[in-house]
N, CA and C atoms as an extended XYZ file, in Angstrom:
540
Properties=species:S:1:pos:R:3:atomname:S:1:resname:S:1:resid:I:1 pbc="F F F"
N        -2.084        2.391       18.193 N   UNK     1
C        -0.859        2.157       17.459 CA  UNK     1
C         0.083        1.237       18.238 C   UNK     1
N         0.307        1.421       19.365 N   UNK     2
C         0.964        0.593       20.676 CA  UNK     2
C         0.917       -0.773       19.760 C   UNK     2
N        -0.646       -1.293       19.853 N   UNK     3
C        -0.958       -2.589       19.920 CA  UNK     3
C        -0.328       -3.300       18.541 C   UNK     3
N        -0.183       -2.148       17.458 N   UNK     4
C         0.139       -2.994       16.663 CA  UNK     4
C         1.838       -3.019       16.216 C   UNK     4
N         2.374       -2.656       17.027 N   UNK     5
C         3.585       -2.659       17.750 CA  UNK     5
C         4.686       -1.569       16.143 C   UNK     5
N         4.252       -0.545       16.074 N   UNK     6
C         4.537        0.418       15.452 CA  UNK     6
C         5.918        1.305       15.787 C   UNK     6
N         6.696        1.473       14.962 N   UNK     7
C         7.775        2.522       16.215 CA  UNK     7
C         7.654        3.808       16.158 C   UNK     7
N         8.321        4.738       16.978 N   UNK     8
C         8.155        5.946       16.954 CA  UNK     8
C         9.353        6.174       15.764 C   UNK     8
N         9.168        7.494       15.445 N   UNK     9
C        10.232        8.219       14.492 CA  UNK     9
C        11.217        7.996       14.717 C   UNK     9
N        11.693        8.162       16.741 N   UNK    10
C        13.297        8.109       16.768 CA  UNK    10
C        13.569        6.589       16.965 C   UNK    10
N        12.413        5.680       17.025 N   UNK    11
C        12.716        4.605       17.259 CA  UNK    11
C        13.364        4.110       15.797 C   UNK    11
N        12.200        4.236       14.381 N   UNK    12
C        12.588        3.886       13.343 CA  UNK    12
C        13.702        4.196       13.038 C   UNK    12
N        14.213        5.789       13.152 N   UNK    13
C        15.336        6.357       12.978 CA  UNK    13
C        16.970        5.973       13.276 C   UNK    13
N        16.418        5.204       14.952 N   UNK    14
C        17.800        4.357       15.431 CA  UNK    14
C        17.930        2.820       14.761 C   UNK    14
N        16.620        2.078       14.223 N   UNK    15
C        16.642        0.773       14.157 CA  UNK    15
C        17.665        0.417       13.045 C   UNK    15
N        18.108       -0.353       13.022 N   UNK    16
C        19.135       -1.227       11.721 CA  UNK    16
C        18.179       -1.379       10.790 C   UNK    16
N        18.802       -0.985        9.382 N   UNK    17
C        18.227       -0.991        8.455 CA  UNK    17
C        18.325       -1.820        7.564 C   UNK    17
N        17.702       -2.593        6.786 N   UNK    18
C        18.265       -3.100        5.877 CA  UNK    18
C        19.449       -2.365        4.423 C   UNK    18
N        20.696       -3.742        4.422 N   UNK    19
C        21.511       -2.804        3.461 CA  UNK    19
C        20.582       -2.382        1.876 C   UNK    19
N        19.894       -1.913        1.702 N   UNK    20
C        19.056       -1.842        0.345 CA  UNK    20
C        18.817       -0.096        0.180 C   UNK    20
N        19.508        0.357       -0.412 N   UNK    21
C        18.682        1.860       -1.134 CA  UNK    21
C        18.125        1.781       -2.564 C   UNK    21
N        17.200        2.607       -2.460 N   UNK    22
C        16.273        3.046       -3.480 CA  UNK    22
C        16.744        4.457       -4.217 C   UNK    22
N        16.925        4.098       -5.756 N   UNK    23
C        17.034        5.169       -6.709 CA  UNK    23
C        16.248        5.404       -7.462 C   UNK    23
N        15.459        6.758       -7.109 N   UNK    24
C        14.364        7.299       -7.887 CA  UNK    24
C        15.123        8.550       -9.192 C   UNK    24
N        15.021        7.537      -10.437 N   UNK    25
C        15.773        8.805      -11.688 CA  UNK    25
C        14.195        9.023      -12.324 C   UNK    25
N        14.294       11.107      -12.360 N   UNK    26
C        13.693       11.232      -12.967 CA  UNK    26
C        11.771       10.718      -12.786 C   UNK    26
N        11.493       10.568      -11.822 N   UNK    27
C         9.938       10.046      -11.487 CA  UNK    27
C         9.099       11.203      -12.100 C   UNK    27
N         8.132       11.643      -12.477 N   UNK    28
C         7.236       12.162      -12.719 CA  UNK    28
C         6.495       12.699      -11.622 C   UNK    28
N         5.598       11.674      -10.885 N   UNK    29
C         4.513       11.855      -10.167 CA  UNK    29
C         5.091       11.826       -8.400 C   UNK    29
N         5.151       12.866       -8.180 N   UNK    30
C         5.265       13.004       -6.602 CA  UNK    30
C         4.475       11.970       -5.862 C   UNK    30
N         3.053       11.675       -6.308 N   UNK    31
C         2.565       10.693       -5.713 CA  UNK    31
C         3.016        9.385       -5.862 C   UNK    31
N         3.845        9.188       -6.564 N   UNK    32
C         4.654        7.779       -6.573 CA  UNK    32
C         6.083        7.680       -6.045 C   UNK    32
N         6.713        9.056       -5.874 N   UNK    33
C         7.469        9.080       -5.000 CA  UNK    33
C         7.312        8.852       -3.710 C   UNK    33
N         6.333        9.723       -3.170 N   UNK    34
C         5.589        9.368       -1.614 CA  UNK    34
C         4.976        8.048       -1.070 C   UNK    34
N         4.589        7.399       -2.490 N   UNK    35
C         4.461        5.860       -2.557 CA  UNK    35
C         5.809        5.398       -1.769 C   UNK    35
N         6.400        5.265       -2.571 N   UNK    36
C         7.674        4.410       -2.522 CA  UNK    36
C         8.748        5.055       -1.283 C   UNK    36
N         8.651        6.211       -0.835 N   UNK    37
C         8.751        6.464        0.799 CA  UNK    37
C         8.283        5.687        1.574 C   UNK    37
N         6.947        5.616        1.283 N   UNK    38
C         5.694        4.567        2.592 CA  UNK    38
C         5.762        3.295        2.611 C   UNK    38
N         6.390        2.842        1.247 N   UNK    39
C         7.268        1.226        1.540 CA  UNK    39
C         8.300        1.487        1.899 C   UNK    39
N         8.900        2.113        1.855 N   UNK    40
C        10.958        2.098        2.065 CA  UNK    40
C        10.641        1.905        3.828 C   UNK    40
N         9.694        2.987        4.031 N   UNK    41
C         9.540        2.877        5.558 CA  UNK    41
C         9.072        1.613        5.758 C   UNK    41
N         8.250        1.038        5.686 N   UNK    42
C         7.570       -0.584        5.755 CA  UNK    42
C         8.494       -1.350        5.724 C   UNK    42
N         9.569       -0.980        5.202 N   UNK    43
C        10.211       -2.331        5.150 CA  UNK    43
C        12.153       -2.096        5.767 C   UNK    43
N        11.929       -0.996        6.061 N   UNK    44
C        12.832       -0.257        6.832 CA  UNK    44
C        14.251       -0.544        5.902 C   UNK    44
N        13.969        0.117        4.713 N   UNK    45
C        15.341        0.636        3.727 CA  UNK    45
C        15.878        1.630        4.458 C   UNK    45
N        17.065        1.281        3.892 N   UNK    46
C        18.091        2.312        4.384 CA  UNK    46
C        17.981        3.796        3.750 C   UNK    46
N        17.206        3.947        2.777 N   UNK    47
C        17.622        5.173        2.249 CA  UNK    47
C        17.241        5.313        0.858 C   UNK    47
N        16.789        6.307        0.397 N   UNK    48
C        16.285        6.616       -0.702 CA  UNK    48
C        17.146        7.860       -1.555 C   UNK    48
N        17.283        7.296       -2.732 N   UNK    49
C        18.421        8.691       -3.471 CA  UNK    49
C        17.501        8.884       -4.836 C   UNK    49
N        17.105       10.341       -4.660 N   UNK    50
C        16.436       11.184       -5.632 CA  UNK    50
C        17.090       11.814       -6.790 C   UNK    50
N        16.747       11.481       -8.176 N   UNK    51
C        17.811       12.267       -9.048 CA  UNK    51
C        16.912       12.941      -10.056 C   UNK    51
N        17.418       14.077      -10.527 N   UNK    52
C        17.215       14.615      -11.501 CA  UNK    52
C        15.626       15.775      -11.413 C   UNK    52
N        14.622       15.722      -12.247 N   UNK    53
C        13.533       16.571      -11.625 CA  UNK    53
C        12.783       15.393      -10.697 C   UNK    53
N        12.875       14.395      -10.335 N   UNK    54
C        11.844       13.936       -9.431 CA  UNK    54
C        11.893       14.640       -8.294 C   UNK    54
N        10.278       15.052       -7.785 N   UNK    55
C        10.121       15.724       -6.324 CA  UNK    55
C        11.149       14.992       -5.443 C   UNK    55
N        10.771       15.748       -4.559 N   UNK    56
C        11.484       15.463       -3.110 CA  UNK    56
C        11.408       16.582       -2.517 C   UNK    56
N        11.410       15.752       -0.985 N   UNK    57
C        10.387       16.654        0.051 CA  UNK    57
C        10.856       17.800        0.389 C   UNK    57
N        10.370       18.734        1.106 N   UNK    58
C         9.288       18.831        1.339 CA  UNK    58
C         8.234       19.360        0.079 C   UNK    58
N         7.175       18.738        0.144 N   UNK    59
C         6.039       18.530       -1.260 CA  UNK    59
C         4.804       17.887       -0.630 C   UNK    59
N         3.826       18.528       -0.877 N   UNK    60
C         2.331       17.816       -0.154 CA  UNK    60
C         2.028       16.697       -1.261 C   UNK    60
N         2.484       16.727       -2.275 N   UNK    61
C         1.722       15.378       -2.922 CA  UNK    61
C         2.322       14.513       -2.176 C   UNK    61
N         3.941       14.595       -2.138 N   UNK    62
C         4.738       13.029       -1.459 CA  UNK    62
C         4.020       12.917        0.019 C   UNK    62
N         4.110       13.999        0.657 N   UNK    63
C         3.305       14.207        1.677 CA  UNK    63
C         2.329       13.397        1.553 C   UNK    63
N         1.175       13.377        0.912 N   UNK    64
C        -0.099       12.964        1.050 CA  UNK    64
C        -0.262       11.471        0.534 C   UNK    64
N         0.974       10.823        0.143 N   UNK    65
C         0.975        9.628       -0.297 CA  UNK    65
C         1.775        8.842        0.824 C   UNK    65
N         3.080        9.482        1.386 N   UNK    66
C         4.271        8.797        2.122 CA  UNK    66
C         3.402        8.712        3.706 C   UNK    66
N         2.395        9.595        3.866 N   UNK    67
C         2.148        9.544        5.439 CA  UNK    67
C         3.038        9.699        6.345 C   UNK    67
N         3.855       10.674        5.879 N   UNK    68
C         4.899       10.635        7.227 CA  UNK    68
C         6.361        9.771        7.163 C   UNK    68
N         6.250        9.064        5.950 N   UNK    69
C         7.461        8.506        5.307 CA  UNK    69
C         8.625        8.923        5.464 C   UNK    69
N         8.521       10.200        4.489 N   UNK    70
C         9.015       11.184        4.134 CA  UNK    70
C        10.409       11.757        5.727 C   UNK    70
N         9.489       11.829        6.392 N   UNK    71
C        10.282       12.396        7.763 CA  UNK    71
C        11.137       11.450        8.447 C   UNK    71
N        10.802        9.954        8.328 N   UNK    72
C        11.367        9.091        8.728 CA  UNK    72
C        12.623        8.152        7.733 C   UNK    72
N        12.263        8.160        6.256 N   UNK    73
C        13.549        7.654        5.626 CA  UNK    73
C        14.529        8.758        5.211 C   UNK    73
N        15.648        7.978        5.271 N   UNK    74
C        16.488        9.098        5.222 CA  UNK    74
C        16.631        9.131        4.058 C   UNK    74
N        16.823       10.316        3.193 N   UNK    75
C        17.062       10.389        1.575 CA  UNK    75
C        18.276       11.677        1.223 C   UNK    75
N        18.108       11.708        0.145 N   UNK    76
C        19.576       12.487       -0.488 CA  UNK    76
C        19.211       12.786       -2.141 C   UNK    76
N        19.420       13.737       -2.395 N   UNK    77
C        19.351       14.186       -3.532 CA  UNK    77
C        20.568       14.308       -4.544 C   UNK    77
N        20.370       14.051       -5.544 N   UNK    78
C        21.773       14.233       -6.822 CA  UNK    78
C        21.137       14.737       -7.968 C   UNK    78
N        22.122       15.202       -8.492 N   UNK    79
C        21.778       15.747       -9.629 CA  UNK    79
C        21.454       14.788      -11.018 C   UNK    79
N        22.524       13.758      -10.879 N   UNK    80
C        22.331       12.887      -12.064 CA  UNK    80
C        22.374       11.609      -11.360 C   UNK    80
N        22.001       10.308      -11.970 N   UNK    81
C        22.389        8.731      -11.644 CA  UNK    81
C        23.343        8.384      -11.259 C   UNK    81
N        24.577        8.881      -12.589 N   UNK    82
C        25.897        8.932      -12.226 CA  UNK    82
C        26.786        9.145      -11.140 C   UNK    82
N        26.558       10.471      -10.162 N   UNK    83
C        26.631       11.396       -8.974 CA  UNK    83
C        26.349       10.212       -8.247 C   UNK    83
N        24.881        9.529       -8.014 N   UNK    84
C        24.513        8.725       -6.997 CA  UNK    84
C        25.438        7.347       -7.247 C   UNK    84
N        25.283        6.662       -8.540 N   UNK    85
C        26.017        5.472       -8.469 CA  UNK    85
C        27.062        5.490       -8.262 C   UNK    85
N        27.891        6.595       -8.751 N   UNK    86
C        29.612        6.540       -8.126 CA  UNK    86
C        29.871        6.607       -6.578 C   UNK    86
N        28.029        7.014       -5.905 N   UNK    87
C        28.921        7.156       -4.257 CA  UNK    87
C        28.120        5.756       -3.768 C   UNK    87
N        27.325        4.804       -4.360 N   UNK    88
C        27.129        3.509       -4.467 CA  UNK    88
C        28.158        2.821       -4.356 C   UNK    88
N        28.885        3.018       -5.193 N   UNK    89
C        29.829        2.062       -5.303 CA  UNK    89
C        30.976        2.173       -4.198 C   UNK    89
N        31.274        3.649       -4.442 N   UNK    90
C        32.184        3.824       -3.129 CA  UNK    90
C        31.809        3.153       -1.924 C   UNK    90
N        30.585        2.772       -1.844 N   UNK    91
C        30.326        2.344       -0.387 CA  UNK    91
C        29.889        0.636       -0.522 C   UNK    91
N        29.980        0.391       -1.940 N   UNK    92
C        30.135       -1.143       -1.918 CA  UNK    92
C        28.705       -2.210       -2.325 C   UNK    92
N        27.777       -1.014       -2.486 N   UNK    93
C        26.480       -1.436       -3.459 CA  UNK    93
C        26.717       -1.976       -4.597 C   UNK    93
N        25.934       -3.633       -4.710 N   UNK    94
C        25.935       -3.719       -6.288 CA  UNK    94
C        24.465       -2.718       -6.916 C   UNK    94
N        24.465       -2.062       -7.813 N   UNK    95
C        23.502       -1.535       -8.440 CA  UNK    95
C        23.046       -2.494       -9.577 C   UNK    95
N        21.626       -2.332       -9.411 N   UNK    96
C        20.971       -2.874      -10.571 CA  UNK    96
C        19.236       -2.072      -10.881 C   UNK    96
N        19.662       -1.819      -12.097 N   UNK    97
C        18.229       -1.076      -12.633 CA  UNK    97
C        16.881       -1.825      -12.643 C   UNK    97
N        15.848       -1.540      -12.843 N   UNK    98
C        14.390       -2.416      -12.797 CA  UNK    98
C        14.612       -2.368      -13.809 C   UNK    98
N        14.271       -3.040      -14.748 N   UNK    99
C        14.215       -2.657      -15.982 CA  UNK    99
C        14.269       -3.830      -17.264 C   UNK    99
N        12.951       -4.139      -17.832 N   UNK   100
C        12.772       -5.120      -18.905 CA  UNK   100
C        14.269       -4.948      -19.733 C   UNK   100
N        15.153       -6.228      -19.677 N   UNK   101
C        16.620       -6.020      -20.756 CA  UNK   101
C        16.790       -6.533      -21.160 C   UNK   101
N        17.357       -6.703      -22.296 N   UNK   102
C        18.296       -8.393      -22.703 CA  UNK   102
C        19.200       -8.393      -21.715 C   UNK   102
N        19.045       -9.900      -20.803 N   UNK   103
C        20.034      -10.471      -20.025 CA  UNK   103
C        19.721       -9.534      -18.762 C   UNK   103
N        18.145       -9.532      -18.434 N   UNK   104
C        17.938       -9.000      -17.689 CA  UNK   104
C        18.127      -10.434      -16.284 C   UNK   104
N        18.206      -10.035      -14.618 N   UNK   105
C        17.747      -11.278      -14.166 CA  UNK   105
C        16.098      -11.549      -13.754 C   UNK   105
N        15.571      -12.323      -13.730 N   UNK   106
C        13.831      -12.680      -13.412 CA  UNK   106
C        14.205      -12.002      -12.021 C   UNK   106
N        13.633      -11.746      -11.376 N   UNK   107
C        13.294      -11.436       -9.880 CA  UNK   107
C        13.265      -12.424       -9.342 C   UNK   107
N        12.247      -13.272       -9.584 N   UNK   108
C        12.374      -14.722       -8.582 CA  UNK   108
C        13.263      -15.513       -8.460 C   UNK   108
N        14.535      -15.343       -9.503 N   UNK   109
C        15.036      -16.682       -9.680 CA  UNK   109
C        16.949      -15.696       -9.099 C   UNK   109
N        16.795      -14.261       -9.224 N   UNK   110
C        17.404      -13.870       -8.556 CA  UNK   110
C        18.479      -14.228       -7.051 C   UNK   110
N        19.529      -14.187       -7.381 N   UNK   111
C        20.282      -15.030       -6.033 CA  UNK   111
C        21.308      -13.929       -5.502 C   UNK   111
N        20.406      -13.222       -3.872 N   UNK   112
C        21.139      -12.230       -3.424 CA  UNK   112
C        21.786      -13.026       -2.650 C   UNK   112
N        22.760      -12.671       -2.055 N   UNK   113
C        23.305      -12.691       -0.467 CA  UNK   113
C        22.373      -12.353        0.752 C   UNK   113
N        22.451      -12.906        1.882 N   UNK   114
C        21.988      -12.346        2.854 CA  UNK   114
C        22.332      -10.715        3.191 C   UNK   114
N        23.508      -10.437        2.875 N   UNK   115
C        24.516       -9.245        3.872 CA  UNK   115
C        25.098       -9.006        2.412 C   UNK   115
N        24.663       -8.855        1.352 N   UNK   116
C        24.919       -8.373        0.203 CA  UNK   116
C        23.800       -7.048        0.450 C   UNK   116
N        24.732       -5.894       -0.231 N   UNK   117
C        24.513       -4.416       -0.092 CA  UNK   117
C        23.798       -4.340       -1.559 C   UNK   117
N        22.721       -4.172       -1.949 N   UNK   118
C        21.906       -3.420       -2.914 CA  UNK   118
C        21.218       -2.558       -3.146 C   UNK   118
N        21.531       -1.795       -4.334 N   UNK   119
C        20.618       -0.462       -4.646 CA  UNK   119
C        19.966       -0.793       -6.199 C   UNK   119
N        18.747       -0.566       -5.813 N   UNK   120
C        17.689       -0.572       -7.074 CA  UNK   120
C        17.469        0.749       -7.550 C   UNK   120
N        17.786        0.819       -8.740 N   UNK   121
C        17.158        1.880      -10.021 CA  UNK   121
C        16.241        1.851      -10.378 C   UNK   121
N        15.064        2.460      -10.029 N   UNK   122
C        14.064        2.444      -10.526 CA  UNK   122
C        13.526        4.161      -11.596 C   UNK   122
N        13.208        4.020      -13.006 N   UNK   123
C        12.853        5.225      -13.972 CA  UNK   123
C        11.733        5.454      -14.178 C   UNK   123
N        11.653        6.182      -15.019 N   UNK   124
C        10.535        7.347      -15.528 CA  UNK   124
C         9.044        6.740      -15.500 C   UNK   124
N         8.258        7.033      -15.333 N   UNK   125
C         7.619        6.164      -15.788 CA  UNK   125
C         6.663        5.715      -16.735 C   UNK   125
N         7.051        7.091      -18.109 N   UNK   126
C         6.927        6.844      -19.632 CA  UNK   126
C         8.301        6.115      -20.127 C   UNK   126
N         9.621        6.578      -20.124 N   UNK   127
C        10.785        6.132      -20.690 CA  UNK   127
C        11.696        5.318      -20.318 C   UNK   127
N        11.510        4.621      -18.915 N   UNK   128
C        12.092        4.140      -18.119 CA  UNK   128
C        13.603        4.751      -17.504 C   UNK   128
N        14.601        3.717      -16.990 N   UNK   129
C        15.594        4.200      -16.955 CA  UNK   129
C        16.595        4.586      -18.277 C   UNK   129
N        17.447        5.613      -17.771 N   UNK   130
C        18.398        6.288      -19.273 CA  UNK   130
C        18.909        5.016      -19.173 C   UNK   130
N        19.417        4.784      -20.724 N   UNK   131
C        20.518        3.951      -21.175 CA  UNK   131
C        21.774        3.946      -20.354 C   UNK   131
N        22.022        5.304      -20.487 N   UNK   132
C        23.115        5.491      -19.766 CA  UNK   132
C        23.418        5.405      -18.163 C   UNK   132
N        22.884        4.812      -17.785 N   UNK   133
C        22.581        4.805      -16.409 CA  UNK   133
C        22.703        3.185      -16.179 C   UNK   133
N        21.537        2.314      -17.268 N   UNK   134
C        22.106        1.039      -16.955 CA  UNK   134
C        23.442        0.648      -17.467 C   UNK   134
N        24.190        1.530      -17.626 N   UNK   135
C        25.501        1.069      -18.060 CA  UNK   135
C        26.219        1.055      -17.351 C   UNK   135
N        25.770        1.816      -16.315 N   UNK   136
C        26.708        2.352      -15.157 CA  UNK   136
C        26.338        0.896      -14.063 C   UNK   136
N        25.144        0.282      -14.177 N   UNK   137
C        24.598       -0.868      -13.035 CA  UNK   137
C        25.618       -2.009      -13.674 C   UNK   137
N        25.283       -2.620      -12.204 N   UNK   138
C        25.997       -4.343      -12.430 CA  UNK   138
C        24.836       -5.117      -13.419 C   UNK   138
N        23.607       -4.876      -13.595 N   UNK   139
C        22.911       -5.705      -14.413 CA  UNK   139
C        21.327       -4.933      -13.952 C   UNK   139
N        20.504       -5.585      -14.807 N   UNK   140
C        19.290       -5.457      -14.661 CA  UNK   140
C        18.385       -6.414      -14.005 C   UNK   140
N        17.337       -6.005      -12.855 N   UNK   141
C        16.357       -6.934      -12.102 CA  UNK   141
C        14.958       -6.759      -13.459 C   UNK   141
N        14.292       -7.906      -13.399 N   UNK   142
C        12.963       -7.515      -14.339 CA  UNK   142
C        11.929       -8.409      -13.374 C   UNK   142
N        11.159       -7.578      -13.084 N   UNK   143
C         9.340       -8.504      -12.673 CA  UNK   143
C         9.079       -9.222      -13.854 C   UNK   143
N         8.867      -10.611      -13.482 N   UNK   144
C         8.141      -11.262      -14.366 CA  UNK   144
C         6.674      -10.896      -15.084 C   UNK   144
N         6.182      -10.314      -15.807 N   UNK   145
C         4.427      -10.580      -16.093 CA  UNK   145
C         4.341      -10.611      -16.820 C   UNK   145
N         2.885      -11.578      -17.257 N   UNK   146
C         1.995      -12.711      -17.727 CA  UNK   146
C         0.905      -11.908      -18.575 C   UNK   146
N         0.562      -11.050      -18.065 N   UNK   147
C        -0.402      -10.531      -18.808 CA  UNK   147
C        -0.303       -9.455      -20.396 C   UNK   147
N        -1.486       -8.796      -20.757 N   UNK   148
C        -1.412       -8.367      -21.793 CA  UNK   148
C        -0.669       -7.816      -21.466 C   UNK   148
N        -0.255       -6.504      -20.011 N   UNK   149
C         0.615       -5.651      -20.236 CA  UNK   149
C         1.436       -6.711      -19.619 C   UNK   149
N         2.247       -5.115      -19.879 N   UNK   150
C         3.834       -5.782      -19.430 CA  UNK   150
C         4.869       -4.446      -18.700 C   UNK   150
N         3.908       -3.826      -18.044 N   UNK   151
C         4.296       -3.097      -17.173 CA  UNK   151
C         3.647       -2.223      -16.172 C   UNK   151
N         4.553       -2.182      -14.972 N   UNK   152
C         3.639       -1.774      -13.882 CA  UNK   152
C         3.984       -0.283      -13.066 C   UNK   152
N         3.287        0.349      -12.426 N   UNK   153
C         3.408        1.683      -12.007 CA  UNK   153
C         4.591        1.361      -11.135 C   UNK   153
N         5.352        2.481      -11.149 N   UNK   154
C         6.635        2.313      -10.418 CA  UNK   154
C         6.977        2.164       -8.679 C   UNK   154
N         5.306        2.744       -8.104 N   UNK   155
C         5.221        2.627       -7.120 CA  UNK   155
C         4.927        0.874       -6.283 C   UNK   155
N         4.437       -0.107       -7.427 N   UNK   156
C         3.383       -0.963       -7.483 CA  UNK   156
C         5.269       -1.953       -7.734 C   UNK   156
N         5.857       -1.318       -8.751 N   UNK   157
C         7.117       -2.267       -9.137 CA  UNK   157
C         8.042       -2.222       -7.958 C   UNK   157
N         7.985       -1.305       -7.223 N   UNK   158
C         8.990       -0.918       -6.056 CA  UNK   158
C         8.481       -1.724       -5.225 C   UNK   158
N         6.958       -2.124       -4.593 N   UNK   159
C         6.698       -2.828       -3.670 CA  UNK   159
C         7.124       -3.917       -3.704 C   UNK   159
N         6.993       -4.530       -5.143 N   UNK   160
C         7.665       -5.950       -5.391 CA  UNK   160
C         8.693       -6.285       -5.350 C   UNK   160
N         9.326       -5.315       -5.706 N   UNK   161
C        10.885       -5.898       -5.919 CA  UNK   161
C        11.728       -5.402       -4.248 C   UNK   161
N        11.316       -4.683       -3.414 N   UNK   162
C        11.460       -4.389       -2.160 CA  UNK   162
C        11.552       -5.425       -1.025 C   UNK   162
N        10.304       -5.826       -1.574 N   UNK   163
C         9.466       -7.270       -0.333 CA  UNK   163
C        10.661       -8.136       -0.796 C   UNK   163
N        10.803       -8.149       -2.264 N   UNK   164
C        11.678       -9.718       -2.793 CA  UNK   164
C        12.992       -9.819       -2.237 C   UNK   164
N        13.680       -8.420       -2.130 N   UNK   165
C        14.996       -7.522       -1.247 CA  UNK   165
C        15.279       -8.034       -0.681 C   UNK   165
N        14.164       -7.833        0.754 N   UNK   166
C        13.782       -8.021        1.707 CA  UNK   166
C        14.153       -9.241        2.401 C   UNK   166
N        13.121      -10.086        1.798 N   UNK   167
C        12.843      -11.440        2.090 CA  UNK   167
C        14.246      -11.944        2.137 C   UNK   167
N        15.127      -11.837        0.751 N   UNK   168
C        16.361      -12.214        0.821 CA  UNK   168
C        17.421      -12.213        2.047 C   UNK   168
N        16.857      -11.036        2.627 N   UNK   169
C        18.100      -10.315        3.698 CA  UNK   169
C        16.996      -10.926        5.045 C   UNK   169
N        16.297      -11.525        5.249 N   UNK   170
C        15.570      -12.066        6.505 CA  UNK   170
C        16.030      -13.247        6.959 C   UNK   170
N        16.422      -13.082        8.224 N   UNK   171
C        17.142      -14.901        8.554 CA  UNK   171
C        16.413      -15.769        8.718 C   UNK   171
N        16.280      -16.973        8.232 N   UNK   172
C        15.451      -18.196        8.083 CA  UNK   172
C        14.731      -18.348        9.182 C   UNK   172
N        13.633      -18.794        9.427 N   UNK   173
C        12.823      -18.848       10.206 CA  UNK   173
C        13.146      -20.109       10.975 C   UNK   173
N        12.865      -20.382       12.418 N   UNK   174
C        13.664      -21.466       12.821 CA  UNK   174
C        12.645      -22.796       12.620 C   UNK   174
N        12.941      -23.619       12.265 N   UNK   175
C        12.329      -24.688       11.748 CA  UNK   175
C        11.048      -24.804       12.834 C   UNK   175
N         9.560      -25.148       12.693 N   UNK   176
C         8.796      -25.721       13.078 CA  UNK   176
C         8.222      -24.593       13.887 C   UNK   176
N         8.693      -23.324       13.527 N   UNK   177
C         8.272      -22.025       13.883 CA  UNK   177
C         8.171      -20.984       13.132 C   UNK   177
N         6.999      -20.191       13.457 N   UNK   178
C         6.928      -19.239       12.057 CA  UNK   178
C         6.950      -17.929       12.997 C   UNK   178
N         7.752      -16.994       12.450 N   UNK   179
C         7.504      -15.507       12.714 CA  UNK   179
C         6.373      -14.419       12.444 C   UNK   179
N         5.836      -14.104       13.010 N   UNK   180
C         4.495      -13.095       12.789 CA  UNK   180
C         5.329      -11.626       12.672 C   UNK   180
């Protein structure tokens, strides 16, 4: 693990995080919760906020998906969306839901800030997010896709739209040099 330059728990635990939390309303499948732990950790989110019946730990399915996720991101539970987005905001998150909308934005074409604070909504994953919930967001993010379908497991949508986060909040690489 050394070699592939991995941190320990209290290491992850102290490191700077990116400003980005994750809102899980309502998930179904513990195993897609524990998913989306095992990226939050990968990509070192700040924090994950659980609402409504979606698991949350301690749970061996998230367990058996997060690998240890679970112990290392920090998360918080609420009762409703609402509960979580009002203490979003208090702290200066724009919120925006995943979520196919009218006047949704594309993901790619998306224009964060570097040091812009975001929290993604991500829903159900028969009904998506409540109505009422994107009412409460600054707008809606949507994955582009091409194919017959036109929608993807929430664990699979979180990776994408995470990395895309991500990337945003990474300082430019210095010209004629690439970062590994």
């Amino acid at each position: 693990m050394e070699e592939l330059g991995r941190k320990s728990v209290d290491e992850f635990k102290g490191s700077d995080k990116f400003p980005i939390i994750v809102v899980l309303e309502n998930i179904r499948s513990a195993y897609n919760v524990g998913s989306v732990f095992r990226t939050s950790d990968a990509f070192l989110i700040e924090a994950i906020y659980i609402i409504g019946y979606s698991a949350k730990p301690p749970h061996k399915e998230i367990k058996k998906t997060a690998l240890g996720a679970e112990e290392t991101v920090f998360w918080k539970y609420f009762k409703t969306s609402a509960e979580a987005i009002d203490e979003l905001k208090i702290k200066k998150y724009k919120v925006y839901a995943v979520e196919q909308a009218e006047g949704s934005y594309k993901l790619h074409a998306a224009n964060f800030r570097q040091n812009e604070k975001i929290a993604v909504v991500f829903g159900n994953e028969v009904t998506g997010i409540e109505q009422s919930t994107i009412h409460l967001c600054n707008g809606c993010i949507e994955i582009p896709q091409f194919g017959m379908k036109h929608s993807l497991n929430i664990a699979t949508a979180a990776g994408v739209v995470l990395w895309e986060l991500v990337k945003s909040k990474m300082r430019p690489a210095v010209k004629g040099r690439t970062e590994h």
